[in-house]
Structure formats: C-alpha cells, structure tokens
C-alpha positions as CSV (number, residue, x, y, z in Angstrom):
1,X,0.0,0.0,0.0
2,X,0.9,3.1,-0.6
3,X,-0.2,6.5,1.3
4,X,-0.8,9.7,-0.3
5,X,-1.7,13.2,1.2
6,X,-2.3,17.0,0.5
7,X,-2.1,18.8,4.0
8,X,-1.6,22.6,4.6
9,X,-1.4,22.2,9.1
10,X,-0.5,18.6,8.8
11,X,-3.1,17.0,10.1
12,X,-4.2,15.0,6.6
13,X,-0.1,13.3,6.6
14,X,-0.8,12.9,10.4
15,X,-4.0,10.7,9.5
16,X,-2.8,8.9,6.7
17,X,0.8,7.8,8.6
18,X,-1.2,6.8,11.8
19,X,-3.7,4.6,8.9
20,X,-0.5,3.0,7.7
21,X,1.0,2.5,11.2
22,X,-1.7,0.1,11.9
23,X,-2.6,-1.1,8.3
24,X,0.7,-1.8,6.8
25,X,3.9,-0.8,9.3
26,X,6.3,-1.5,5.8
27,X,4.4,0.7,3.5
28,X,5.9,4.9,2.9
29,X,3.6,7.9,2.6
30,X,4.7,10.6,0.7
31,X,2.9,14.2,-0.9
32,X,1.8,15.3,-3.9
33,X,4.2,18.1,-4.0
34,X,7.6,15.2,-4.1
35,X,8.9,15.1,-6.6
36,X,9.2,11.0,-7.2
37,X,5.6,10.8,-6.3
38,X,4.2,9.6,-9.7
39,X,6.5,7.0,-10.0
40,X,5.4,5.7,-6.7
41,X,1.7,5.6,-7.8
42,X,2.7,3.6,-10.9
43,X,4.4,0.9,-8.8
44,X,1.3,0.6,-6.3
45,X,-1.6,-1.1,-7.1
46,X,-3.6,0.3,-3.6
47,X,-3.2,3.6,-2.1
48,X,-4.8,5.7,0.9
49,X,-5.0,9.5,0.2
50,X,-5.3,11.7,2.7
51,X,-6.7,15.5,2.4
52,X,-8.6,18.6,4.0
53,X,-11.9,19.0,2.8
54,X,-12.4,22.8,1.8
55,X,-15.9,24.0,1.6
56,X,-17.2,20.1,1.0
57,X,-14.7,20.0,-2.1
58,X,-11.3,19.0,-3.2
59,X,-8.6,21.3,-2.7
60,X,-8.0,23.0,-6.2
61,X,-4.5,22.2,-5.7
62,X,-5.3,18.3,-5.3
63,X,-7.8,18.5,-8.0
64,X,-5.3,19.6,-10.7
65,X,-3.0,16.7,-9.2
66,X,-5.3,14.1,-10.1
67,X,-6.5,15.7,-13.3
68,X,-3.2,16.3,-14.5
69,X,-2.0,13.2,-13.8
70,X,-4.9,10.9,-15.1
71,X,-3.7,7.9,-16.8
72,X,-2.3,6.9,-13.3
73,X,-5.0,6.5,-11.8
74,X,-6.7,3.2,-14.2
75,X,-7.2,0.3,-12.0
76,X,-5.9,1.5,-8.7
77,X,-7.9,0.9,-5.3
78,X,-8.2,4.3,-3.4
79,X,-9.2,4.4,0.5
80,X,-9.8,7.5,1.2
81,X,-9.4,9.7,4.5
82,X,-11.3,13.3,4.5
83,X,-9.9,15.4,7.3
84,X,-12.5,18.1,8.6
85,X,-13.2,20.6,11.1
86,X,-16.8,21.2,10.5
87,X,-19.2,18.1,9.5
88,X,-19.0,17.5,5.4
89,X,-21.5,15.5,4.0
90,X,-19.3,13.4,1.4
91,X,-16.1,14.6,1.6
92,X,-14.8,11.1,0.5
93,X,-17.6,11.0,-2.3
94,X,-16.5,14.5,-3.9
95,X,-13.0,12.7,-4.5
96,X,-14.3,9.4,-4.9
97,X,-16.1,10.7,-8.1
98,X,-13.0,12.6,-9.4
99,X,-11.5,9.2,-9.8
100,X,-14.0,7.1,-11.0
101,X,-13.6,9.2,-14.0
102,X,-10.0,8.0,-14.6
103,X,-10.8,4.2,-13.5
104,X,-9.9,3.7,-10.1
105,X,-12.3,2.1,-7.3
106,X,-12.9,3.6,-4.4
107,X,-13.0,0.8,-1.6
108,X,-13.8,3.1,1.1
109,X,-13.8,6.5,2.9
110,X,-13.6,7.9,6.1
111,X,-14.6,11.3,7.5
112,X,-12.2,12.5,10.5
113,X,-12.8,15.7,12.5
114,X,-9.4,17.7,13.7
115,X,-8.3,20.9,14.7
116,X,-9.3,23.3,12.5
117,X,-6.6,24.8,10.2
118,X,-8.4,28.2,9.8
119,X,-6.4,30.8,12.1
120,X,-8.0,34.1,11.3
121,X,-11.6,33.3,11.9
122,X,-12.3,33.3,15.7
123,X,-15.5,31.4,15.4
124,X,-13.7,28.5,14.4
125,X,-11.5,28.3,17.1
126,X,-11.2,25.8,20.4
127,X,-9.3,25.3,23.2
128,X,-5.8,23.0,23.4
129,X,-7.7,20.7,25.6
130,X,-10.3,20.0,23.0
131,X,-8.4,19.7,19.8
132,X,-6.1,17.9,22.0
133,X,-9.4,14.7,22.4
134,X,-10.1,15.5,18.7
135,X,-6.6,14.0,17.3
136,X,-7.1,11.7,20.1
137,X,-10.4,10.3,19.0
138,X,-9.3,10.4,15.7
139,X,-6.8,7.9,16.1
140,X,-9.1,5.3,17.8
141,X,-11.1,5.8,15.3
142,X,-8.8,5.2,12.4
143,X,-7.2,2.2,14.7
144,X,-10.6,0.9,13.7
145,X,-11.0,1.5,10.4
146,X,-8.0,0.0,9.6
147,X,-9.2,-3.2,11.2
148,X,-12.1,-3.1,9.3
149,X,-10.3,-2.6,5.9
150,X,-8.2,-5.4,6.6
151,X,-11.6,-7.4,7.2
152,X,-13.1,-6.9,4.4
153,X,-15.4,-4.5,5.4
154,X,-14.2,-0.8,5.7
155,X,-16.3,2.4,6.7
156,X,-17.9,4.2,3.5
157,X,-18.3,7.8,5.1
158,X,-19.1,10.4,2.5
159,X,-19.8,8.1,-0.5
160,X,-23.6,7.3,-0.2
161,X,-26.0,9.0,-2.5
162,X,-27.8,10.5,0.8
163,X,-24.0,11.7,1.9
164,X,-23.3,13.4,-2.1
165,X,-27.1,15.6,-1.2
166,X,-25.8,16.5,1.8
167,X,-22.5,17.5,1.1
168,X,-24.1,19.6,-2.2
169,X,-25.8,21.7,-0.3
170,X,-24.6,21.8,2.8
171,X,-21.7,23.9,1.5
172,X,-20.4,23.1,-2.4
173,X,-23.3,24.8,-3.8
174,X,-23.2,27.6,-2.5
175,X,-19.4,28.2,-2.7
176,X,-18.6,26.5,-5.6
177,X,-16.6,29.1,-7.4
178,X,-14.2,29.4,-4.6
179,X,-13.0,26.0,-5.0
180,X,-13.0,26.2,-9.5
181,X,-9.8,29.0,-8.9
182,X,-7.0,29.4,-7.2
183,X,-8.0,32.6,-4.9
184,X,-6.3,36.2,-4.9
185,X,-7.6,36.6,-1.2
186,X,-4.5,36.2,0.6
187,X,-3.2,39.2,2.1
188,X,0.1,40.2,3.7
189,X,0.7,43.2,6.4
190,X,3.7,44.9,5.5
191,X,4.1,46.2,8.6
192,X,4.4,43.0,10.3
193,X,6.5,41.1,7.4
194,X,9.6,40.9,8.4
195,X,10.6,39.2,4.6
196,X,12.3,36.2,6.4
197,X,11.0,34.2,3.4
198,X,9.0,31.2,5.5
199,X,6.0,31.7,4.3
200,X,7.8,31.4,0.6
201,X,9.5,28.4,1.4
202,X,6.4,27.1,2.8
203,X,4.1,27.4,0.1
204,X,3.0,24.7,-2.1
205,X,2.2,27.1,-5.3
206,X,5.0,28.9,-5.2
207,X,2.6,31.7,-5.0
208,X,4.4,34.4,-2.5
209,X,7.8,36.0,-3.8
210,X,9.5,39.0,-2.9
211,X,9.6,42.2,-5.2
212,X,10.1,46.0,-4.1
213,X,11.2,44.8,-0.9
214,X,7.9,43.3,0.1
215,X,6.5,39.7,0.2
216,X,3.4,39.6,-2.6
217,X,0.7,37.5,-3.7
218,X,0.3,36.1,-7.3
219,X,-3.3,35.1,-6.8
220,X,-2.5,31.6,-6.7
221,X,-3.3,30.7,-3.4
222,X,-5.0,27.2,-3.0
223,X,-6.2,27.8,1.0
224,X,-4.2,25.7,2.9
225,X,-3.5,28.0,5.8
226,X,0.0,26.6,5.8
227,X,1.9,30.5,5.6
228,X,-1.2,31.8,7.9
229,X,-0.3,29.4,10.5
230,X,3.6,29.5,10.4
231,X,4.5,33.0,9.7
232,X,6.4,34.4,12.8
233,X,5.0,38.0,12.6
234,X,1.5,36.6,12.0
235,X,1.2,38.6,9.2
236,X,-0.7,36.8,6.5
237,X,-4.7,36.4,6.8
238,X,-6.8,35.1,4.1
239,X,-10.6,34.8,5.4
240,X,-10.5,37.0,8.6
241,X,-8.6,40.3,9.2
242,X,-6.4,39.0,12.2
243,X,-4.8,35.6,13.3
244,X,-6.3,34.6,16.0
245,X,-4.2,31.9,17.0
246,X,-1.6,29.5,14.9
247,X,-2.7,26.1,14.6
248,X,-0.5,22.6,13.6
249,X,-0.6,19.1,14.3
250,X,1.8,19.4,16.3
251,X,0.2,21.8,18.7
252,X,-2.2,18.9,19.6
253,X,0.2,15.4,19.8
C-alpha cells in the first residue's frame, strides 16, 4: 500500500501515517508536492490518500494533481481519508467521483474531525484541551477503520448518495466558485513582514515572492493556511482580518 496526502497544518499526513502505522507498518507515505511521487503511484496497485476538505470540495490544488496526472489513476484501489473541522456530507464521495472518471475504485472512505486549520476566523477556534481529544479520537477511530479494511469490510463515510445531497448543499453549492480557482484573497501586512521568506519556502504554489522589498501574492493561493499558520509576525490572513491563533498538528500530539 501506498499513502498519499495533500495537507496545509498537517493534520491530513498525520491521519494517513497513523492509517498506515496500523494497516501496513512497511508501506511509505509521501505528498503530492515530491517530486518521485508519480513514480510511486505507478508501482502501487492500492493507495490511501489523505486531504482537507475545503468548503465540502477537493482542494483546487489536489484536483489539478489528479487531473493532471490521469492515466495513473486506471485500475488503482483508493481508500480514502477526509480530514475536517466542521461536518461534510461526502467529503470522501467529492474525491471518490473525481476518480471514478479515470478508472480507479474507491474501496472506502472515512470522514475524520481535527483541529481546524483556519487561524483568522475566531469562530472556528477551540481550546488545546479539546483539539487535543479531537486528534485523540481520531486515532481510535482510524485504529478501527484499519481493522475493518483489513476485514473486508471498511467504513464508507461520504460516498452514499444521501452523503453526495448533503455534502451539495450543505456547502459546495453555495461556494462552488471558490474552490474552480485558485483565490487572490491572501493578504500580507507589510508592517508586520519581516521578509524572512517562510512563508515562501512554505508554500505549495509557489505563489508568495518578494519584489520592491515586500512579500506579494500572485493570486494563486489554494487555502491551505499553511503561511497563515507558520508566519512568525502573524502577518498573513486570508478569510478574517487577524490571526487569531496558529494552529499545527503538532500543537495537539
């Protein structure tokens, strides 16, 4: 098996290594942004993907992987692992669907709840102590999925037609042109930057450089909170107007 993940805090590669930990302690998981990643996916037959569900959709970034990459996908067996912080109706079914088109099988999906990645949107936020029992319920609870894969019988959260309903218009409906671009929402306060370049470094688009002296945006951003969350001066917001605190797996294990 092999594992594969798209995660902006870490908490979709924290999911899929603790799957793999109890599935299959020999097999490697790795992200879409390596570099020897497609030539992994041709020498696996069965892979577990791991990714945050944004706005009950596929990261746009994740999306274009799989599109792009399409004739890779034919015959594989996909379990899939939808990392949330708010409930999604079929965040394993969204994807699922995405790769029935290129001939892979879905074999099943599971929804997990964890700290929420969003750090300038106060409404979102929780204590340590709870996202502390999130991550730890989230591991019992993919202890047992991974039990029940290896049975024969593993969860199907998200891929029911009830689930695809749900998830439509719960959330994708209404924001569905959010998640068909990259977004030009990102923002930097150039009073706070101190251009130390993490947030550059960081970024899986390649979408923040410096020019005049100033860390910009080239309206590629793909929402993964990852610069948000790690930038020292807590400059960077994208959805709220402050950070309101910094949130990584790490925080919570």
């Amino acid at each position: 098996m092999l594992g594969i993940y798209f995660s902006g805090t870490g908490n979709s590669k924290y999911c899929v290594e603790k799957f793999l930990q109890e599935y299959d302690t020999t097999a490697d998981s790795y992200s879409i942004e390596d570099s020897e990643l497609l030539k992994y996916i041709h020498n696996h037959e069965d892979i577990v993907l791991g990714y945050p569900v944004q706005y009950s959709n596929v990261p746009k970034i994740l999306k274009d992987f799989i599109v792009n990459n399409s004739s890779l996908w034919n015959g594989k067996h996909i379990f899939i692992i939808a990392t949330m912080a708010l409930f999604s109706g079929d965040g394993s079914g969204v994807l699922s669907r995405i790769f029935k088109k290129y001939g892979a099988t879905t074999v099943g999906g599971l929804h997990i709840k964890m700290p929420d990645s969003i750090g300038d949107e106060k409404v979102l936020k929780h204590s340590l102590d709870y996202n502390r029992n999130l991550v730890i319920k989230a591991e019992n609870k993919i202890k047992k999925a991974s039990k029940d894969l290896k049975y024969g019988i593993p969860p199907k959260d998200g891929l029911g037609f009830l689930c695809h309903i749900v998830g439509l218009f719960g959330q994708r409906l209404y924001f569905i042109n959010k998640m068909n671009r990259y977004t030009d929402k990102l923002k930097i306060n150039d009073d706070k930057c101190i251009i130390c370049g993490k947030c550059i470094d960081l970024c899986p688009m390649n979408n923040l450089v410096i020019k005049n002296e100033m860390v910009v945006s080239n309206s590629q951003c793909t929402m993964c909170y990852r610069c948000v969350n790690n930038c020292p001066k807590q400059a960077i917001t994208l959805l709220g107007k402050m950070v309101v605190e910094q949130s990584n797996i790490e925080k919570y294990i």
